[in-house]
C-alpha positions as CSV (number, residue, x, y, z in Angstrom):
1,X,14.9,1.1,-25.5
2,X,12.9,3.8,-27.2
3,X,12.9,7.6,-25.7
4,X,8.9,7.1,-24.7
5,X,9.8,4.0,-23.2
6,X,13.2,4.8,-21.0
7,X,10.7,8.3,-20.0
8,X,7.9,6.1,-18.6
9,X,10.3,4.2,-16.8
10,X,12.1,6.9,-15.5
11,X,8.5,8.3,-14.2
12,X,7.5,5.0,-12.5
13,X,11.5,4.7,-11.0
14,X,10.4,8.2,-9.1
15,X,6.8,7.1,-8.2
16,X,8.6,4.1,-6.6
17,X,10.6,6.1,-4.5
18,X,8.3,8.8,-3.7
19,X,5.8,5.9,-2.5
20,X,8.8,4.9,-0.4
21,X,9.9,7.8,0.9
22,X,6.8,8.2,2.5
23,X,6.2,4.5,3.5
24,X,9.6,5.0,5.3
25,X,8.7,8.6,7.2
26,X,5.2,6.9,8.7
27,X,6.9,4.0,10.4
28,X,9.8,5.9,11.3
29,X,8.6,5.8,14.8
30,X,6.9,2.9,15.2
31,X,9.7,0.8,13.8
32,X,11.5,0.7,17.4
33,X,8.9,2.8,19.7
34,X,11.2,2.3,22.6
35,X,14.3,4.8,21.5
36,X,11.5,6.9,20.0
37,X,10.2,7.1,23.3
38,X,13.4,7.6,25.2
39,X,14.9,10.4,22.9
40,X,11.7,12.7,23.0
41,X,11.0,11.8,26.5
42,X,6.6,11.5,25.4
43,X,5.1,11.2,29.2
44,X,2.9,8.5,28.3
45,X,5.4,6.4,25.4
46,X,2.8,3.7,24.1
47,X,0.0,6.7,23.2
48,X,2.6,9.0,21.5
49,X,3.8,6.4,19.6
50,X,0.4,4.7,18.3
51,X,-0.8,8.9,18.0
52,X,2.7,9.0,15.4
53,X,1.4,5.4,13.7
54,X,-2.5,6.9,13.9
55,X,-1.4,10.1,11.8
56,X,-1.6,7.4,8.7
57,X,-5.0,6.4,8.6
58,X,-6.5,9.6,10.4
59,X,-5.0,11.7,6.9
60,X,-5.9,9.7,4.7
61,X,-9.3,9.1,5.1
62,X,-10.6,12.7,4.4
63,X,-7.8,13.4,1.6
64,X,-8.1,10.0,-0.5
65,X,-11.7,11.1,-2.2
66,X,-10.4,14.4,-3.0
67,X,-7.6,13.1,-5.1
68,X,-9.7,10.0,-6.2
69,X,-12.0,12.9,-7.6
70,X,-9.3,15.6,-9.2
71,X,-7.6,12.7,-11.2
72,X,-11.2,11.3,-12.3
73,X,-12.4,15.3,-13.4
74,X,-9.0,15.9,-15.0
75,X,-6.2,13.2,-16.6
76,X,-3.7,16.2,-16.7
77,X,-4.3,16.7,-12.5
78,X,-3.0,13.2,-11.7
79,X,1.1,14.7,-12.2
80,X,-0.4,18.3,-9.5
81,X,-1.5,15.2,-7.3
82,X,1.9,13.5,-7.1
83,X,3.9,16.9,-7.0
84,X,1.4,17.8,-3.8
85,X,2.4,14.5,-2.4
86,X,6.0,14.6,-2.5
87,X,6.1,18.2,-1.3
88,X,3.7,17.4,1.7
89,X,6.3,14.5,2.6
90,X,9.7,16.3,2.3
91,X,7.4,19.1,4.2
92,X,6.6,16.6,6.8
93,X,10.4,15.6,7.4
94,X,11.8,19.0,7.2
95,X,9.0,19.3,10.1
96,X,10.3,16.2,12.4
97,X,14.1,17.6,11.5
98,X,12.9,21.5,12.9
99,X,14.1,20.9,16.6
100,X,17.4,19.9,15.8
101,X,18.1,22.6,13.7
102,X,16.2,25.6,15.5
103,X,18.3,24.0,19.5
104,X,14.7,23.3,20.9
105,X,15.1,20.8,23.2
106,X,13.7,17.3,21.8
107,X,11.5,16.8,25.2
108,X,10.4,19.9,24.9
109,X,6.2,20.2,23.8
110,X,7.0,22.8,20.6
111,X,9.3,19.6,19.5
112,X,6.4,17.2,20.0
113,X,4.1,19.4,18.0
114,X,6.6,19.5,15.1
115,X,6.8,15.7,14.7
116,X,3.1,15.3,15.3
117,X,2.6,17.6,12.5
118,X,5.3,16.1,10.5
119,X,3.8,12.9,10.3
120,X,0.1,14.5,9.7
121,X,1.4,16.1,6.9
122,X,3.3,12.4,5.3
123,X,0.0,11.0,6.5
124,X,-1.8,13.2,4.0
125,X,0.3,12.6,1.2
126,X,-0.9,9.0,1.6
127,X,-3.5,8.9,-0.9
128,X,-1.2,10.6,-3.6
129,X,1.2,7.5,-3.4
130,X,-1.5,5.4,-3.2
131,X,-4.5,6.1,-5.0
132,X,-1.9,6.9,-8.2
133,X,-0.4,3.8,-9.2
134,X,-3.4,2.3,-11.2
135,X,-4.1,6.1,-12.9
136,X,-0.1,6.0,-13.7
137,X,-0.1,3.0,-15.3
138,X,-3.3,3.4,-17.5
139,X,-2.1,6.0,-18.8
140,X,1.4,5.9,-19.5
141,X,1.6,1.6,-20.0
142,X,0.3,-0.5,-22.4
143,X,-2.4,-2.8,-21.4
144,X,0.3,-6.0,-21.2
145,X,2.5,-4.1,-18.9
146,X,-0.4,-2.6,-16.6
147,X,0.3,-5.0,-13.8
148,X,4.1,-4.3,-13.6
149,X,4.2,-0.8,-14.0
150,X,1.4,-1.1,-10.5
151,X,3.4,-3.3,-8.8
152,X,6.4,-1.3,-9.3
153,X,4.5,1.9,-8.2
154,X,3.7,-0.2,-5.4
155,X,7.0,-0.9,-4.5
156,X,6.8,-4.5,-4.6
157,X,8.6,-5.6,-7.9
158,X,7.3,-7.4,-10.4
159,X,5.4,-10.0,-8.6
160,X,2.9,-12.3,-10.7
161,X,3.3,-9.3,-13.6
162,X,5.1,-11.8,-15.8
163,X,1.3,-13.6,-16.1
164,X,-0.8,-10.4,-16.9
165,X,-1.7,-11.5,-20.5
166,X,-3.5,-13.9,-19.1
167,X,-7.1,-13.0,-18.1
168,X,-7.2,-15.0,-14.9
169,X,-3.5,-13.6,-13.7
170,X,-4.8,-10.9,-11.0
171,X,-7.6,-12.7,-9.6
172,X,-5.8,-16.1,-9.3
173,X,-2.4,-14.6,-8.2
174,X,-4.2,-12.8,-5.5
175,X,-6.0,-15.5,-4.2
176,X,-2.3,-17.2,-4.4
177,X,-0.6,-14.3,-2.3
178,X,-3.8,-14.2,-0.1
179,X,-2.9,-18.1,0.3
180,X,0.5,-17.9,0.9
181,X,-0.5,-15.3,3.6
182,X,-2.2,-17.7,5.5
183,X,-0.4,-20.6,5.6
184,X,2.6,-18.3,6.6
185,X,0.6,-16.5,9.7
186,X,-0.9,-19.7,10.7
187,X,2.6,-21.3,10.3
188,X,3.6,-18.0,12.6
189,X,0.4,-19.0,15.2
190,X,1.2,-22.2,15.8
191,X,4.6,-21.5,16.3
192,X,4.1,-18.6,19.0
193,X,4.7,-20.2,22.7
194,X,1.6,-18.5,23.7
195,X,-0.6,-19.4,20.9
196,X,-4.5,-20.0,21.7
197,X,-4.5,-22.9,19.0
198,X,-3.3,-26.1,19.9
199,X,-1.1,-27.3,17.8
200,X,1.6,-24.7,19.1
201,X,2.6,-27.4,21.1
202,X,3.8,-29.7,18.1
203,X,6.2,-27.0,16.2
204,X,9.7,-26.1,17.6
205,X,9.9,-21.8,18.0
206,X,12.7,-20.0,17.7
207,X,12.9,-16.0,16.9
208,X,14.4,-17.0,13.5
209,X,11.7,-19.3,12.4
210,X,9.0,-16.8,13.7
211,X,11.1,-13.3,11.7
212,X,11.1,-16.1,8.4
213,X,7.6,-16.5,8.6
214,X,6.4,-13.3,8.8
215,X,8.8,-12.2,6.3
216,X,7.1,-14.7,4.2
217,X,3.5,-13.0,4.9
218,X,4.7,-9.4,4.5
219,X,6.1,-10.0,1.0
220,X,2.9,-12.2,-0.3
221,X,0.7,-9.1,1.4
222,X,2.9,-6.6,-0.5
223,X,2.9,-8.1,-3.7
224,X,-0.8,-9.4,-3.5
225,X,-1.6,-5.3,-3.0
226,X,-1.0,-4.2,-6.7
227,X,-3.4,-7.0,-8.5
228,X,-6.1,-6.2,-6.0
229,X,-5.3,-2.7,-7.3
230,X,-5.9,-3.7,-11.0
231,X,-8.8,-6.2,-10.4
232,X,-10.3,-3.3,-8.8
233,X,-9.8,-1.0,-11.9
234,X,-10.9,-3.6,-14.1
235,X,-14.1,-4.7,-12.4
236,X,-15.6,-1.1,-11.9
237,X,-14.5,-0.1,-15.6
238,X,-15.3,2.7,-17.4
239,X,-15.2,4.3,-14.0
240,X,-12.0,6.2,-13.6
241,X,-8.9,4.5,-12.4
242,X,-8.5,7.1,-9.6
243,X,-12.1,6.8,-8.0
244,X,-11.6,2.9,-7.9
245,X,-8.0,3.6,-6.3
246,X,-9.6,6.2,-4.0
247,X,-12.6,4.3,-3.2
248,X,-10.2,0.8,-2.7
249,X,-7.5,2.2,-0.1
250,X,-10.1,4.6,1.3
251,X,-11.5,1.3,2.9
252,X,-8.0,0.3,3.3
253,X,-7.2,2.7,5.8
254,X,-10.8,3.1,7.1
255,X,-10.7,-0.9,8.7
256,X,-6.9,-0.3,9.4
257,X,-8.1,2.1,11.5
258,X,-10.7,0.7,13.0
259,X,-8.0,-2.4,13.6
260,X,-5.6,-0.2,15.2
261,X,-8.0,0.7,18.0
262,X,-9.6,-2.8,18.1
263,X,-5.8,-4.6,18.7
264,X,-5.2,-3.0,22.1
265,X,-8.9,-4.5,23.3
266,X,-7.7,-8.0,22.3
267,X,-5.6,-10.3,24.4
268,X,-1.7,-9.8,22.7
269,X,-2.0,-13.4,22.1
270,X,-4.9,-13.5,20.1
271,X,-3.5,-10.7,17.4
272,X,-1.5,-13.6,15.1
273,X,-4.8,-15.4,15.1
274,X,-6.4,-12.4,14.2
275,X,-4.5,-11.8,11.2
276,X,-4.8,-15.6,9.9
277,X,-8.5,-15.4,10.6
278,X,-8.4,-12.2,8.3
279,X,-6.8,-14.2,5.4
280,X,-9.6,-16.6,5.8
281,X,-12.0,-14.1,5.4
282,X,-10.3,-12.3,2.6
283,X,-9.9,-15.6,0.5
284,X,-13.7,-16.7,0.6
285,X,-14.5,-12.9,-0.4
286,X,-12.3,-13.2,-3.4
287,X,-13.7,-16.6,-4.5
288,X,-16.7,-14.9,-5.2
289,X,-16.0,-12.2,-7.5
290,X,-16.5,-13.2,-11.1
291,X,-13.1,-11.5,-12.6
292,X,-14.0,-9.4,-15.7
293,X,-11.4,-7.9,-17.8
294,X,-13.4,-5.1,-20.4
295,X,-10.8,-2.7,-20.2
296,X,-8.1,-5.0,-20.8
297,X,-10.0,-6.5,-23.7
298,X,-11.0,-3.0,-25.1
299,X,-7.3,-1.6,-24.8
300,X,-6.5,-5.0,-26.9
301,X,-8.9,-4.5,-29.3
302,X,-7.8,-1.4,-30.1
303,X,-4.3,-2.1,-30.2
304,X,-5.2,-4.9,-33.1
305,X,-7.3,-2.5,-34.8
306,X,-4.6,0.5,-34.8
307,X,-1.9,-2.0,-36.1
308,X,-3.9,-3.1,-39.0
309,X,-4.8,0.8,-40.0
310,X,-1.4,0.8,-42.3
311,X,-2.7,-2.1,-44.2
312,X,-5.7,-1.3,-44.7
313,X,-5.0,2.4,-46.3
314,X,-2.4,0.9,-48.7
């Protein structure tokens, strides 16, 4: 492997674990609410803990059209972007660790306000994880490598990236992962011994076979998330990478926020058909978009037209 090429690996190996790092820090909390709850002693548990989750969304709607517009002014601000992200998330756990190390008592409100703020300020380095990937790849990846270089960023492996020569690869692929999703969450539905829809009746539950199938649907909803990001890029081209990326995950977060309000107002055993319902949704929305690739074609064309330059001066 060439020097250029083990470099832009390298860079894409640390976007993958910045994005991570600051995946991990915002569902710190949520992950198991009750200890959370118990060790800081929050008077009302279930607010705190949806505030801590809340912190996400709530940042990253005003910060994602600022970075979407310093990486479209300015190439060379896309690596000040990252930096600002990774320091605002190491910030944000040094923040959440300042209790312990200062003896402040973890019940106490001065410890509340430093995890609050902790995850406000990983919540704001959101955008820099996510609004990045597409810029990264564009430009440090060839055109064939676009999709797995996103994906990666993305954290979620290589995932249809095998099939991005092909023109059709990130719309179909989607609509596959989008697909998968819902067979596994209707799978998961029927399944619950509560479920609204009638079949529930005619599939044996167990806690494995429910944890199997969402793990099914998480993975497909993971790696479905990069090719949206590069269909995205492709179908608003010459636009810059960053504004699509800004403008994409900016109404991301703006209806997951609006969802995490909306799921306490619904009946708990309606939320499973809620999220097959959304798959449903999302898969007659994509059948509808007439997949263009220009800047996949142009970056082609250009590739040809550089390697037959040698020739053509001899």
């Amino acid at each position: 492997m060439s020097e250029p090429e083990s470099r832009r690996w390298l860079v894409l190996s640390c976007m993958f674990w910045l994005g991570l790092m600051q995946a991990v820090g915002w569902v710190t909390y949520s992950a198991n609410p009750q200890i959370a709850s118990e060790y800081y002693g929050f008077e009302n548990a279930k607010a705190s803990i949806d505030m801590l989750l809340n912190w996400g969304p709530i940042m990253y709607l005003p910060v994602a059209p600022l970075v979407g517009y310093l990486i479209a002014k300015n190439a060379d601000h896309l690596w000040h972007v990252i930096l600002s992200g990774a320091v605002l998330t190491a910030t944000g756990m040094v923040l959440r660790l300042m209790p312990n190390i200062l003896g402040l008592r973890v019940t106490s409100h001065a410890a509340h306000a430093c995890v609050h703020l902790g995850q406000a300020l990983n919540g704001a380095a959101g955008p820099m994880n996510c609004v990045t990937p597409s810029a990264l790849a564009a430009l440090w990846f060839p055109s064939h490598q676009r999709a797995v270089a996103t994906s990666v960023a993305w954290r979620c492996g290589d995932v249809g990236g095998s099939n991005n020569q092909r023109e059709v690869s990130a719309h179909v692929n989607g609509a596959v992962m989008l697909l998968v999703q819902l067979v596994a969450f209707g799978i998961f539905t029927a399944s619950l011994p509560d479920s609204p829809v009638p079949l529930s009746g005619a599939v044996t539950s167990s806690p494995s076979w429910l944890i199997a199938w969402l793990v099914v649907a998480s993975v497909a909803e993971g790696a479905m998330a990069p090719m949206v990001y590069e269909l995205s890029a492709e179908l608003t081209y010459p636009h810059s990478e960053g504004v699509t990326g800004a403008a994409f995950s900016w109404l991301l977060n703006f209806w997951g926020f609006l969802l995490l309000w909306i799921f306490p107002l619904v009946p708990s055993r309606y939320d499973s058909l809620m999220m097959t319902g959304t798959c449903i949704v999302s898969l007659l929305l994509l059948a509808v978009v007439h997949a263009e690739y220009p800047r996949r074609r142009l970056d082609e064309t250009d590739c040809q037209t550089t390697e037959l330059l040698p020739s053509t001066g001899a």
